[in-house]
N, C-alpha and C positions, 0 to 999 in steps of 0.2 A: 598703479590703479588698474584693477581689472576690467576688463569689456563684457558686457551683458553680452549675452550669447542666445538666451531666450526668456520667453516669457517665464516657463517652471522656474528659469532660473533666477527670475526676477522672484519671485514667490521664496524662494529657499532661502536669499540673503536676508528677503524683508523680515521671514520667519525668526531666523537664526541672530541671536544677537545684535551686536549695535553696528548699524552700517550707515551710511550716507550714499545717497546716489546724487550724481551729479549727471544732469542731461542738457548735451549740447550738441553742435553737429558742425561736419567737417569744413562747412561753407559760413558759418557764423565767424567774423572777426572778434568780437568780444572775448568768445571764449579761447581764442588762440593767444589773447592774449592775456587771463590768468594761466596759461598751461606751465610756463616756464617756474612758477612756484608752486604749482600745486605738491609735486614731490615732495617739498619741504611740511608742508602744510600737513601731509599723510606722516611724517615720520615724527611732527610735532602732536598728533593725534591716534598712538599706536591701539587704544582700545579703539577705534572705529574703524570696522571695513570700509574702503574706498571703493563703491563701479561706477564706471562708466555707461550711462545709457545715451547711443544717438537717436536722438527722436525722431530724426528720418527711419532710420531701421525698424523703430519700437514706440509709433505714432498714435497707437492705441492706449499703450501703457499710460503717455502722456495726456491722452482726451481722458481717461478715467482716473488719473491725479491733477488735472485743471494744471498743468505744464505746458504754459501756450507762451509764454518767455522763455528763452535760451542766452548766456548759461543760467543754471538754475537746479539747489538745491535741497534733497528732502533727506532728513533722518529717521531712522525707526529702530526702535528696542524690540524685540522678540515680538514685533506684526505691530506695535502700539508703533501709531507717529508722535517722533521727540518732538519735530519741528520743520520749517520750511523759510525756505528763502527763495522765491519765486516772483522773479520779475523780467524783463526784458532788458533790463538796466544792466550796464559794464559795471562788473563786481572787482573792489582791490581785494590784495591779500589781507587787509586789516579788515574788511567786511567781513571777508568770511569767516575769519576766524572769531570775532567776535560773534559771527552766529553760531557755530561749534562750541563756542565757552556758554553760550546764554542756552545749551541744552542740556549743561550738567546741574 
C-alpha cells in the first residue's frame, strides 16, 4: 500500500483510475489491527490502487471528505466516488471486503 505524500498527490490517484484510500493513524488501535490482512485484501483486489492517507498528517483532506472515524474507507473511479465505508467502528476482513465487492 502506498503512503500519501501530498495533497496534489491525493488529487492525481482520485483522478487516475480506480483506487481506494484508506485513512487511519499511527496511534489508532483499530486499525493496527486490520493491518496484518490488508496485503492480502490488495492482492485479492489487483484493479484497485491501495494509499494510505494518516489523517494526522492530512487533516484537511479528511474535514473536506467528512472522515471524522478512523479506519475508514473511500473509493473513486476517474474523480467519481464508487463508494465509502466510513465509521469509527473496528472493521474485519469480511467487511471490508464486502464493501469492495458491493462497488463493482
Amino acid at each position: 500500500m502506498e503512503n500519501l505524500q501530498s495533497v496534489q498527490q491525493f488529487e492525481e490517484f482520485r483522478q487516475q483510475g480506480k483506487t481506494i484510500f484508506m485513512f487511519s493513524a499511527g496511534w489508532c488501535p483499530d486499525c493496527r489491527v486490520i493491518e496484518p490482512f490488508l496485503p492480502e485484501i490488495e492482492a485479492n483486489y489487483p484493479e484497485y490502487t491501495f494509499v494510505h492517507i494518516d489523517r494526522d498528517d492530512f487533516i484537511d483532506i479528511c474535514q473536506e471528505l467528512d472522515v471524522f472515524g478512523i479506519p475508514s474507507f473511500i473509493a473513486y473511479e476517474s474523480g467519481k466516488e464508487l463508494g465509502r465505508f466510513v465509521s469509527k467502528d473496528r472493521k474485519t476482513k469480511e467487511e471490508i471486503e464486502t464493501f469492495i465487492d458491493s462497488l463493482k
